[in-house]
N, C-alpha and C positions, 0 to 999 in steps of 0.2 A: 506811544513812544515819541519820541523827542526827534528831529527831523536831522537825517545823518547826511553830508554832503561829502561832496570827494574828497576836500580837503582834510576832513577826518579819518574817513577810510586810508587815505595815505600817510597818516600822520600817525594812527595805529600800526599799520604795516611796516612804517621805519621804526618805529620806536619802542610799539607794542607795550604801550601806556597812553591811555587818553583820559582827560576828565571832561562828562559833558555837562554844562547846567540843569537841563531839560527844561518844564516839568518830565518826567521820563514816563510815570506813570500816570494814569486820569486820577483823577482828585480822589474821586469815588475809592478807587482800591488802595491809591496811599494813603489816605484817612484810616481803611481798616486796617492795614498793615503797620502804621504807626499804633494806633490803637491798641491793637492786639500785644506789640511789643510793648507799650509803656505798661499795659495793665498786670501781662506777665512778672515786667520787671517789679512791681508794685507788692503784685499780692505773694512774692517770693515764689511763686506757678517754676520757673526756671532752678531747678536743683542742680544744675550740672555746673562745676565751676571747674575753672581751668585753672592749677596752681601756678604751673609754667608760665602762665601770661601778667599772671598776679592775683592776688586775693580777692579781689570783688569782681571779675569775669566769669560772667554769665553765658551761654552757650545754649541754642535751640538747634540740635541738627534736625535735617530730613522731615520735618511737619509739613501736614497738606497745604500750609498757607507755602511756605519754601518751597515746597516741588511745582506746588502752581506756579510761583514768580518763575522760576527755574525754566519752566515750557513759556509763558508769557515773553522772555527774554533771548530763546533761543534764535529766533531769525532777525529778530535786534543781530545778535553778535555773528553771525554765519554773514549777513551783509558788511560790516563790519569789519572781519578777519578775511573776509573773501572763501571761506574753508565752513564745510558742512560738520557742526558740532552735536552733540547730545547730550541734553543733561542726567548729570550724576548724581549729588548733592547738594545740598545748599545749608548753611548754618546763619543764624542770626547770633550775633553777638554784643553784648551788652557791656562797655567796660568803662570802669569808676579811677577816683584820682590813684595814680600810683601804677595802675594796669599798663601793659606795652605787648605788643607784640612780635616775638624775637625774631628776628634776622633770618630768614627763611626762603626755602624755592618751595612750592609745592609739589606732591605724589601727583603721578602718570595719569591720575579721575578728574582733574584739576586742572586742564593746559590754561582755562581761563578763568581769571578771578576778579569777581562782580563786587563793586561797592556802591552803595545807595547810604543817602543818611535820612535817619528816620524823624529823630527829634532833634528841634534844634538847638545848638551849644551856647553856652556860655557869651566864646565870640567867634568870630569868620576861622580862627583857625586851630580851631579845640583839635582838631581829630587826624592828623592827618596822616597821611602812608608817602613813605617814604623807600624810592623806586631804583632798584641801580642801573643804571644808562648802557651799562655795559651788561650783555646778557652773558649768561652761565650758559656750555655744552651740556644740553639736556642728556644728565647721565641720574640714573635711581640710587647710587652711593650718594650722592650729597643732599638729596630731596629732606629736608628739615634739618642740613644741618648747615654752619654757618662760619668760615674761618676767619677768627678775627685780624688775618695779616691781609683782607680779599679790600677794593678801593672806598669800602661802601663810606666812607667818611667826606670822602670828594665828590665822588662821581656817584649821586644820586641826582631825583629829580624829587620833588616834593609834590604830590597830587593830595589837595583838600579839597575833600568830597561838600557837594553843596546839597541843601536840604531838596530833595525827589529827585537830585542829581543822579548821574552816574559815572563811577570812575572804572574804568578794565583794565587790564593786566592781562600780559601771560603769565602767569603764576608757577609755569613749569622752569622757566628759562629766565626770567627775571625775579632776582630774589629783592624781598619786597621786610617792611616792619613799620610797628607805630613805638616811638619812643615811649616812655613812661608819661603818661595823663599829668597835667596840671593840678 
């Protein structure tokens, strides 16, 4: 893991958004983790597409490689958040020009949401997720859904994930998206 100092623990804690450079993971396992995802995306291995997100989003939930990073990362974030965590899920996603991800909080499995980049883009700022500053009263009516009268056009923050980086979120309380790919 990537070396946490107070001033990110506290910087997560106010803001409950951090992006870290790292490397985050040893080379050894991000090689096969990249690996694994470019060959899937390759040999079409990934069937699950998500229409909602756009037409060429690709989707790996819950595989042994995801629940392993999943346990690999849990005392990363439990120092981090200050708060004993466990993991749930984990999905790998693959998404092409045109794909976005909509304006969203996460479900109650979720308080925290992990980003890593696998391959690298285009340029520095192919990918990025976009955070709102201002968090949501974590309530389970609005988890996936998204009003468009709420600030998100102002009062975001912009977190570009860096290659074996890592970017976190509370996912429950801060609603989060990637606009439509280049």
């Amino acid at each position: 893991h990537c070396p946490l100092t107070l001033e990110d623990t506290q910087k997560f804690k106010r803001d409950w958004a951090i992006s870290l450079k790292g490397p985050f993971f040893p080379p050894q396992l991000f090689t096969l983790y990249a690996r694994a995802y470019s060959n899937a995306l390759a040999t079409g291995a990934w069937h699950a597409r998500i229409p909602k997100q756009g037409p060429s989003t690709y989707q790996s939930g819950d595989d042994p490689l995801n629940m392993f990073l999943n346990l690999r990362v849990q005392e990363f974030v439990e120092r981090l958040a200050g708060i004993r965590v466990d993991p749930t899920y984990g999905y790998t996603n693959g998404y092409a020009r045109g794909d976005e991800l909509k304006p969203h909080t996460d479900r109650k499995a979720c308080e925290f949401t992990l980003t890593t980049l696998l391959v690298a883009q285009p340029h520095p700022d192919y990918c990025p997720l976009f955070v709102q500053n201002t968090p949501w009263k974590i309530d389970d009516k609005w988890v996936g859904r998204w009003e468009e009268n709420t600030l998100w056009r102002s009062d975001v923050t912009k977190i570009v994930p860096a290659l074996n980086g890592i970017s976190i979120i509370r996912g429950r309380a801060k609603p989060h998206f990637r606009p439509p790919l280049p």
